[in-house]
C-alpha positions, -999 to +999 in steps of 0.1 A: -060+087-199-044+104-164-032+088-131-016+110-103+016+097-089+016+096-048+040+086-024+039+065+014+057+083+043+073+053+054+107+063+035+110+090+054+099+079+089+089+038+099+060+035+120+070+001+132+102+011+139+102+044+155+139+043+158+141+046+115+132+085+108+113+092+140+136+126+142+123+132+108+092+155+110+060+158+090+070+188+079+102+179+057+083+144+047+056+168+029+079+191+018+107+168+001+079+144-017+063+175-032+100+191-042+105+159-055+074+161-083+041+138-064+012+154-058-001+126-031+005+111-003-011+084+020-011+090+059+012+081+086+021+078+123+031+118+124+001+128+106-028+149+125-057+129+133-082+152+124-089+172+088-094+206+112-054+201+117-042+181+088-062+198+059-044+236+063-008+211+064-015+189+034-027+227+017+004+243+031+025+220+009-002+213-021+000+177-013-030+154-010-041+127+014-043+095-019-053+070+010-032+052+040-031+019+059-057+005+083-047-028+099-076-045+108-084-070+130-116-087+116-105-125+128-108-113+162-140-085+159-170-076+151-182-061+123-195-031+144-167-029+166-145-026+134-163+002+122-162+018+154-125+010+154-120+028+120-144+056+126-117+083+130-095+074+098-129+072+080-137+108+089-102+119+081-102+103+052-137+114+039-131+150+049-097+152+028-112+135-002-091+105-002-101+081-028-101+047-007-089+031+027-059+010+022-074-024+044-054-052+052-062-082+078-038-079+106-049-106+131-019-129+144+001-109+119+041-117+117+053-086+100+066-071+126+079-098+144+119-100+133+123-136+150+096-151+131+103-159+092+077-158+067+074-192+062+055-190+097+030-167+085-010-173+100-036-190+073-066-195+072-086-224+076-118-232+057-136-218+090-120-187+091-122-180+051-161-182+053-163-160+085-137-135+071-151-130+039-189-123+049-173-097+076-154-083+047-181-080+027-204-062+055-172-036+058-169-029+023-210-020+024-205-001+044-177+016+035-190+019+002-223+037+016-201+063+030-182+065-004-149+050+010-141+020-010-123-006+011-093-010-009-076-044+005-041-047+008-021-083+004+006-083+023+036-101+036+036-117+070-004-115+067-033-144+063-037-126+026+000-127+018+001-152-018-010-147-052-036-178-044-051-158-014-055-125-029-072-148-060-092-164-037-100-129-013-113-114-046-135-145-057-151-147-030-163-113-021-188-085-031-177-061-058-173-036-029-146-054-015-117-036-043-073-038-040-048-025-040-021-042-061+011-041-047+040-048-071+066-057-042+049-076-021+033-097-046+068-102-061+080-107-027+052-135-023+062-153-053+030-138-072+023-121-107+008-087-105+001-084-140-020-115-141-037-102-112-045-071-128-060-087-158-085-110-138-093-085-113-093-057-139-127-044-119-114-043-086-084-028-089-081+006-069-052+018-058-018+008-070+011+008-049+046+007-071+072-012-046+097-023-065+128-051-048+164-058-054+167-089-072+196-097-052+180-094-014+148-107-026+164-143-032+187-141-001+151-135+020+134-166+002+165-189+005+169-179+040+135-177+051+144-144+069+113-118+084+099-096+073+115-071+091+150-087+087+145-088+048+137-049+047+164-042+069+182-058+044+174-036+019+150-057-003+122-032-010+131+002-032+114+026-054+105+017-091+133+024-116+160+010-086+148-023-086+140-056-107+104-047-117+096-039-152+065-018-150+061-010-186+038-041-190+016-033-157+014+004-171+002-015-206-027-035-186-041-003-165-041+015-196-066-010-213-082-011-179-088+025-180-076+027-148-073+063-136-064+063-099-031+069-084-002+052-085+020+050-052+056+049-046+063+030-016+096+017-001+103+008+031+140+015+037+164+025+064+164+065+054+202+064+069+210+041+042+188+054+018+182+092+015+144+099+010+141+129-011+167+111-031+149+080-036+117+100-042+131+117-070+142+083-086+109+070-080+089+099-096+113+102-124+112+064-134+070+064-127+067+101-148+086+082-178+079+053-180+037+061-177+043+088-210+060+059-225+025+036-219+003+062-227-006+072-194-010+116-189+006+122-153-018+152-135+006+175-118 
């Protein structure tokens, strides 16, 4: 059994704030995560919009597009006008063979607000949970027509931040609605990933690998601090620098069969934390520790 190992850009420059990495440009992002051993990597603020300009890049470097984030805003939308919203990142997407949209809810979203702590994220009421899911559902049709799986993304600061809401997200919709499992911020959210994984076993797409310093992560709950304050603070790193024992999530996709990538992801200040260094940690402690579960890395 195979996975390839990708990494997120957002190491190397922050599209929410432009001010961490934006005089980093695409071409030493590409060029450091491939040095550094991965073979993917999801999309970005820097990256060309369209596959006429980004395809001869991503080729340049032997890199390839393993997904990306789209923040949408179904709360607020239609289901049409969302899938003219997406339309561009779709194309992109389908024309560089990426395997899935990364899709997260971003209405009245509090991730990137640094005076508001995460105790003061948005919910949803019983209402909104109904009308959510059935547009959900019509995305992921849709996306899944156009062989895109909708790949949803809990996350922190979000209406599907918890362990209980991503439980609930994926009980309640259509086996087109799939997710990505992300280690951090289901840590973060006081969730198990693992058990996730093994009731969701079917639905599980896309794996990002955040991992969190144990330290930072308990100053951020005891303080209530943001989102953005918390990260700032350094609580999110790369797997093998960080509390997270993967070897048992490894275990679980292996009798999943899962055979998709698995993404290193790690929002940090690249000042404080060199990028090509913490790449090479990341694929290092991923490229071991996966030959130690029994899962081949494709290189």
């Amino acid at each position: 059994m195979s996975v390839k190992l990708g990494i997120a850009p957002i190491a190397w420059s922050n599209d929410d704030m432009p001010e961490l990495g934006g005089d980093t440009s695409l071409e030493t992002c590409l060029s450091e995560a491939r040095e550094a051993g991965f073979t993917g990597i999801e999309s970005g603020g820097k990256f060309p919009k369209t596959s006429k300009e980004l395809l001869p890049i991503l080729n340049k470097h032997n890199i390839n597009l393993c997904s990306g984030w789209y923040g949408a805003n179904l709360l607020k939308r239609t289901v049409k006008d969302e899938m003219e919203n997406i339309r561009t990142q779709l194309n992109l997407f389908k024309d560089c063979n990426a395997p899935c949209i990364v899709f997260a809810e971003v209405t009245n979203s509090i991730q990137a607000d640094e005076s508001k702590a995460l105790s003061k994220r948005p919910k949803l009421d019983k209402d909104d949970w109904k009308k959510f899911c059935e547009k959900i559902n019509e995305v992921g049709k849709r996306l899944e027509g156009e062989n895109m799986p909708l790949a949803y993304h809990h996350h922190m600061g979000t209406v599907i931040q918890s362990h209980e809401d991503t439980e609930r997200l994926m009980n309640e919709t259509n086996d087109t609605v799939k997710l990505t499992i992300d280690t951090g911020h289901m840590l973060f959210a006081g969730g198990n990933s693992l058990k996730i994984i093994r009731d969701f076993k079917e639905k599980i797409a896309h794996v990002h690998c955040k991992d969190m310093r144990e330290k930072v992560l308990k100053k951020s709950l005891s303080e209530d601090l943001s989102f953005r304050h918390a990260f700032l603070e350094g609580a999110f790193t790369v797997p093998g620098d960080g509390c997270i024992d993967y070897r048992p999530i490894f275990n679980e996709l292996v009798k999943n069969n899962y055979q998709g990538w698995l993404v290193v992801e790690a929002e940090q200040d690249p000042k404080k934390a060199n990028p090509f260094e913490y790449a090479k940690i990341g694929f290092n402690y991923l490229k071991k520790t996966t030959s130690e579960c029994g899962l081949k890395v494709i290189t």
